[in-house]
N, C-alpha and C positions, 0 to 999 in steps of 0.2 A: 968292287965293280962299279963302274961310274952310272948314273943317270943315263946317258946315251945307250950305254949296251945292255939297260936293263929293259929299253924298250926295244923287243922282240917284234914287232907285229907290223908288218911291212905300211899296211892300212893306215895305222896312224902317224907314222913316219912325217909325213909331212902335214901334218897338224902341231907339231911342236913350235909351240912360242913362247913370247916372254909373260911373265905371269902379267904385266900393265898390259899387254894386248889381249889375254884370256880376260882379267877383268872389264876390258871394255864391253865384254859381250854380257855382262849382269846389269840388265837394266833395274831404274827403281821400282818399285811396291810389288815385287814378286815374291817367293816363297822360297829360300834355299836350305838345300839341305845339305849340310858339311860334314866330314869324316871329324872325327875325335869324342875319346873318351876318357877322362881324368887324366886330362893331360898329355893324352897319346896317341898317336896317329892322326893328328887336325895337321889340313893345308898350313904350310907355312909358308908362302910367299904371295898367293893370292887375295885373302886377305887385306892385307898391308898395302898390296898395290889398288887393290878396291878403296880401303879407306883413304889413300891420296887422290883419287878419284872422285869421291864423295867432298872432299875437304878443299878441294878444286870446284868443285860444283857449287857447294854453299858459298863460297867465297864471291862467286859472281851476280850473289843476289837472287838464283833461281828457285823454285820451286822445293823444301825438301825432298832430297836422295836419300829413301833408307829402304831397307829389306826386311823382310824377317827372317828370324835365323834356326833353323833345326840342326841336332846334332843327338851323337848318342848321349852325352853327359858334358861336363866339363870339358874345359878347353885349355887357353892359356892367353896372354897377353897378347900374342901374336895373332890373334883371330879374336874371342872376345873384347878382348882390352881396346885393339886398336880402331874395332869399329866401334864401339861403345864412345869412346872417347870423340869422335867427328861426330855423335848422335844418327848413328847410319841405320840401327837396330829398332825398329817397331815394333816386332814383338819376337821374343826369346822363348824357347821352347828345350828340353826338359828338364835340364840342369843347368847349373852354372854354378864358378866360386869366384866370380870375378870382381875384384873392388867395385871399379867404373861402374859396371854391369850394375851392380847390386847397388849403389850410388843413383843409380837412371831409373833401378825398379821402385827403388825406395820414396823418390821425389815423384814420379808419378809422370816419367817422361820416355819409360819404357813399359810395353805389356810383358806383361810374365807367365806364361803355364807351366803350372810345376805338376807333372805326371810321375805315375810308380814307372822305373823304365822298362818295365816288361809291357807295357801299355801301350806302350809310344807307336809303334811300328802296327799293332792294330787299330789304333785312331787311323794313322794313314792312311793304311787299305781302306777303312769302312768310307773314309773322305769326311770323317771329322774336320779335320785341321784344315781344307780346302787345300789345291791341288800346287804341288810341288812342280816348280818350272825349272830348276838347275841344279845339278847336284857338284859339289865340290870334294872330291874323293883323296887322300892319299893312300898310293900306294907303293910298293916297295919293286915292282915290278910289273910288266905288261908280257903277255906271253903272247906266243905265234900267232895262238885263235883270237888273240883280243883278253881273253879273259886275265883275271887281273890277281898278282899275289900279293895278297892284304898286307897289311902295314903294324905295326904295335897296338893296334885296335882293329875291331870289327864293329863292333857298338851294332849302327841302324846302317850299316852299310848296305848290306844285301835290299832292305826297301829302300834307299833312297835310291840305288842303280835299278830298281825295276818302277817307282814309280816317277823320275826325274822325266823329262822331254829330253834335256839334254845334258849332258855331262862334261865336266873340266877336270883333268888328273893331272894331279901331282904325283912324279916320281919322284923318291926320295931314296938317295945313293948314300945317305946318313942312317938307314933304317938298312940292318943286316940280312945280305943276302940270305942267310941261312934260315931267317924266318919261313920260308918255304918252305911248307910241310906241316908246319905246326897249327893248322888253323883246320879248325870242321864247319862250314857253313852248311846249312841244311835247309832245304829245298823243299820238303815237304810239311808245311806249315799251313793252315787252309784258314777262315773266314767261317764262322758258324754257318750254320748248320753241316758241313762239310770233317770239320776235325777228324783227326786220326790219334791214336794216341803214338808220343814221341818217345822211340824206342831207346832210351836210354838208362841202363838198371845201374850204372856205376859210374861214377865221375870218370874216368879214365874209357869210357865209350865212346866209339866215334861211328857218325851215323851220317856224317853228308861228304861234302867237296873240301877238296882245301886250297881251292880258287873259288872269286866271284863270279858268276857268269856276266857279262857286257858287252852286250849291243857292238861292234865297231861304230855303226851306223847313227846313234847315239851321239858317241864322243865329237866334242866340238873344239876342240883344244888338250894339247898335251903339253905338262909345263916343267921341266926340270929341276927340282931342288936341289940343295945339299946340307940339309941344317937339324940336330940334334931336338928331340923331345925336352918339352919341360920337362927337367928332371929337379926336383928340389933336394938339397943336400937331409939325407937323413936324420933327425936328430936322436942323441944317445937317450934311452927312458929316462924321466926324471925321477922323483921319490915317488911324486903323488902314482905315476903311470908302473912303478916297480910297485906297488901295493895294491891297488888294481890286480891287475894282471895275476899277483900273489894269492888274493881272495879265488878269481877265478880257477886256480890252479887245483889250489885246496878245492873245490868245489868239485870240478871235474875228479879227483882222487875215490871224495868221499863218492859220490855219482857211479864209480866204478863200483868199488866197494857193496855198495847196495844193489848192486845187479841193475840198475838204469840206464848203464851205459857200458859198453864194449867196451875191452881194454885197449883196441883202438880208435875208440870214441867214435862220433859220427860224422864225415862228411861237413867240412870249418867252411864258413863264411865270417869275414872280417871286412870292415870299412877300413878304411883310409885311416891314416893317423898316428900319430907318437903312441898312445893307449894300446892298440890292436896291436904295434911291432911291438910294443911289451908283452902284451901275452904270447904272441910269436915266439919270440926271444925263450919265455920261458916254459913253452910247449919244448924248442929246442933245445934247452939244456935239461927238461926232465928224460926220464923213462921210455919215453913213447917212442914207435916206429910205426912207418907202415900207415901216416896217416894220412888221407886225403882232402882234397878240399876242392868244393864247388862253390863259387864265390865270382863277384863281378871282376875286382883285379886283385893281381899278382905285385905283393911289392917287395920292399927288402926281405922283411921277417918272412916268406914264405918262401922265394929263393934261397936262401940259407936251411932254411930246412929242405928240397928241395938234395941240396947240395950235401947235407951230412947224413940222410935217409931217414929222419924222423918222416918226413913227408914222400909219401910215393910215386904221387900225380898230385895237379893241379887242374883244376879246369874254369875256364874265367874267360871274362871277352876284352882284356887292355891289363897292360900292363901299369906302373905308377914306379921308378924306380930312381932312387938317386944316382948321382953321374956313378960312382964307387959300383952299384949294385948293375947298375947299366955294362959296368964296364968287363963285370964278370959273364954277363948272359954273354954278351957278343963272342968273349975269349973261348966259352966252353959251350957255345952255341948247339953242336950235338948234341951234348949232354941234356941238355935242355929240352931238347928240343922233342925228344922221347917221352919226356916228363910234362911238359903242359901241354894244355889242346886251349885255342882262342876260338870262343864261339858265337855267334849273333848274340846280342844282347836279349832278344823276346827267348832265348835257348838259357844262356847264362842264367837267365832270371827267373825264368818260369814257376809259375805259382805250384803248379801240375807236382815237377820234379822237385822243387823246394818243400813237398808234402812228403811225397813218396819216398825219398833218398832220406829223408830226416836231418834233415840239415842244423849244425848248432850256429846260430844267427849270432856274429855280434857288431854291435851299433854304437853311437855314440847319441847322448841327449844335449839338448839346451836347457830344457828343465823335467821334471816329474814330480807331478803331485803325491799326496799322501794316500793319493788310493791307488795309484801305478801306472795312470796317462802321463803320457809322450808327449812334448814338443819337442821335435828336430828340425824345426827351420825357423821360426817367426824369435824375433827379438821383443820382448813385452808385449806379443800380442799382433803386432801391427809390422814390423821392420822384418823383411827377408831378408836371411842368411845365407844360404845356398840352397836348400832347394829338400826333397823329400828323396831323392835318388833311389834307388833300389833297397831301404832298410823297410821299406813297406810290405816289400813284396817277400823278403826272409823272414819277417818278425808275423808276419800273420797266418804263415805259415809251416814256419820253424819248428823241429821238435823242440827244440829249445830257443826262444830270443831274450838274448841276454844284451842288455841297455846301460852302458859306461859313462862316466862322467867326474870330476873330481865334483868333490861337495860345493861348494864353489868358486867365483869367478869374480872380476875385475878387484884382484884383491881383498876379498871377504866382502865387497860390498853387497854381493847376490850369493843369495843360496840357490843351489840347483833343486834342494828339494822343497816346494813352497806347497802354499795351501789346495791354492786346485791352478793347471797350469793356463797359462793365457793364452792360449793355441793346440789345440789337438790333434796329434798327426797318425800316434798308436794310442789306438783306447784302453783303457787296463785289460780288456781282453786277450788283449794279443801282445801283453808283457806279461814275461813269467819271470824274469829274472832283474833287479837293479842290483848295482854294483857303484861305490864310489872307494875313495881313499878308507873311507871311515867302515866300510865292510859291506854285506852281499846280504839283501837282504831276497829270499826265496817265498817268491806268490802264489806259488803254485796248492790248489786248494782252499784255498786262505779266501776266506768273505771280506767286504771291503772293509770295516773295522780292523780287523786281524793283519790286513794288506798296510793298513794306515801305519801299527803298532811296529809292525814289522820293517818297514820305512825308516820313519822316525829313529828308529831304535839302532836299524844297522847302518840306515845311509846318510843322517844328516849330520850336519858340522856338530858339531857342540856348540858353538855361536847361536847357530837360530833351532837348536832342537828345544829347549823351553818351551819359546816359542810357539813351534808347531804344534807340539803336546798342549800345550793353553788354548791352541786354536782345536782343535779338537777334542778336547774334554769339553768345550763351552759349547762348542755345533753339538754335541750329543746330550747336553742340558736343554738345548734351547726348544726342546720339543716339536722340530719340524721333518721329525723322521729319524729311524736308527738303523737304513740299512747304509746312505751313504750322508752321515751327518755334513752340514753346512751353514756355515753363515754365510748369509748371499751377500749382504750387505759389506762384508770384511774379506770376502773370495779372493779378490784381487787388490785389495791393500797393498800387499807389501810391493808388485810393482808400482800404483801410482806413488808410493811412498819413493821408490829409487828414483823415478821420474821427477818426481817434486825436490827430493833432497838428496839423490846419488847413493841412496844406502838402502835395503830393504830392512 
């Protein structure tokens, strides 16, 4: 169904323009709020015709043109990239994985807030983040009342359409009509002291709308697309990510086994990643049926399961699929369509039900100390990665948060398990699980000593486990305490050491 006849709604009919005349109406130093979340459902022609605008503008000498930018997560070149690159961007808000982006944050010519994204959309209301003037939406459709059928994301959509002035949509006739239906946005959400609790006991619950409600009166432009999501090509698991995946499998077995987990496990949340569609992969080639998952997105490994009945539902607020995986939703779209529900992201993420439901959390690390703190975004301390995304919001809440990573990186130059880590994102509190190539090392219980041995032992290289061991037999000689031994003076060695000489 084309772009034209997917706009219904008599009202905005003649609001339809070119995406360079919608952009002309974003003036600079305002606040926008944009649709997309890892990669799916972000404007894709507006945008682009913005940053030609801005890149026209600088060019005549005048005054910096730039915005700030809100979104659910992640985006793609066609909206991050390409304003990043004209420097349109003044401050970036909650996520990003964007080279440019992360390039501008890192030199100090972009602001950054990096929020848990259950977070996000209550800054807003309270008017933390100051007041939102435009909202950039795509969606997949426009109905009779105006109200709007969401797009391959939901992310912060629902607050940026209620707290925008005005609003710009993109239709996108590349986003399958049959998404219709599959989405639950939910309406009753309140501002402390107010809350209610959110009725939902089982991922596969649906408790709101499955349109956006919007203003007509609002809408300032209607902009026709027709262009495909970032979809990156899948890649097949490698060894490290098939051994992985393998510890975790065996783990969940014995887990059963001991009576700690249901033989349909609980309730999967997975990140993004080559690692995560390994254990995917081999949830579906074991044993199991009948499993669920509430989790932020849907990518290969959980359509596949999805598709041969290991998995029952999914519930999640964007999709991440490679063109291959893309190509299967669309063709069996019903089938599908039964099986996920797409929900706001403060729903998706909620701390509440990520307690309650029991969810088994799993994440990926940059590094982990010997006593079981997290860094998932800073590069030696100082350099942003991508951002904190929603593993905050599973892992400190999770009945289980389980935290992946191979033992190391750029070629054995870095170990992932080091002394104490240079940036803390999850405190050993709220890790009970690490996992690398090298095995699975289980925290749970375990005093920081016990937590250390236990590390060392299951998750580091053999390269730097010496090492580590030497660094912690000597912090607990050095007599400045035995519950979390340290040498303050050597803590961070081994990165000034990669920094000085590329190797830790």
């Amino acid at each position: 169904m084309s772009a034209e006849k997917r706009i219904r709604c008599e009202k905005l009919k003649n609001r339809i323009m070119s995406a360079a005349d919608a952009a002309a109406m974003i003036p600079p130093g305002i606040n926008v709020g944009m649709s997309g979340f890892t990669g799916a459902g972000y404007p894709k022609a507006i945008p682009g015709a913005l940053a030609e605008r801005i890149r026209r503008h600088n060019a005549e000498g005048k005054p910096p043109f730039r915005i700030s930018v809100w979104t659910g997560a992640s985006t793609a070149p066609e909206l991050d990239g390409v304003l990043a690159e004209v420097d349109g961007i003044e401050r970036r808000l909650p996520f990003q994985t964007d080279p440019i982006c992360r390039d501008r944050i890192n030199t100090g010519k972009m602001d950054y807030v990096d929020y848990h994204l259950s977070e996000v959309s209550q800054y807003a209301w309270s008017g933390f983040l100051g007041k939102m003037d435009i909202a950039v939406i795509e969606v997949s459709g426009i109905r009779e009342d105006g109200s709007l059928i969401p797009s391959s994301s939901v992310g912060n959509n629902k607050t940026w359409i209620e707290q925008a002035d005005r609003i710009i949509l993109e239709v996108n006739d590349q986003q399958s009509a049959g998404l219709e239906g599959m989405h639950d946005v939910y309406y009753g959400t309140a501002l402390p002291p107010h809350r209610q609790p959110i009725m939902i006991t089982h991922p596969a619950d649906r408790i709101g709308d499955a349109y956006l409600a919007c203003p007509p009166e609002k809408v300032i432009a209607v902009v026709k697309t027709s262009a495909a999501d970032r979809n990156s090509p899948f890649k097949e698991p490698d060894e490290v990510s098939k051994r992985i995946a393998s510890h975790i499998l065996n783990f969940f077995h014995q887990e059963i086994e001991a009576g700690r987990l249901p033989a349909e496990l609980l309730p999967i949340q997975s990140g993004v990643g080559n690692i995560p569609n390994a254990v995917l992969n081999g949830l579906d080639a074991g044993p199991f049926k009948n499993l669920t998952a509430f989790t932020e997105v849907i990518q290969d490994g959980m359509l596949a399961m999805l598709k041969s009945g290991t998995l029952a539902v999914a519930s999640a607020t964007a999709f991440s699929l490679s063109p291959k995986a893309l190509e299967e939703l669309n063709a069996n779209i019903d089938f599908y369509r039964e099986r996920i529900i797409l929900r706001q992201q403060d729903i998706s993420n909620h701390p509440e039900l990520v307690r309650r439901l029991g969810i088994i959390a799993m994440n990926g690390l940059i590094e982990a100390d010997i006593y079981g703190n997290v860094n998932s975004t800073h590069i030696m301390g100082t350099r942003m990665m991508n951002g904190i995304g929603g593993s905050g919001d599973f892992a400190r809440n999770g009945y289980l948060s389980i935290f992946v990573s191979p033992s190391t990186a750029k070629g054995g130059a870095i170990s992932a398990i080091v002394p104490m880590v240079s940036h803390v994102d999850h405190t050993e509190h709220d890790v009970k699980i690490i996992v690398t190539e090298q095995g699975l090392a289980d925290l749970r219980g375990l005093s920081p000593r016990q937590r250390a041995h236990e590390i060392i032992d299951k998750c580091a290289h053999p390269d730097f486990k010496p090492a580590l061991m030497d660094y912690f037999e000597r912090s607990q000689a050095s007599g400045r305490g035995q519950h979390t031994p340290h040498l303050l003076e050597e803590a961070l060695s081994w990165h000034l050491r990669f920094e000085a000489e590329g190797h830790m």
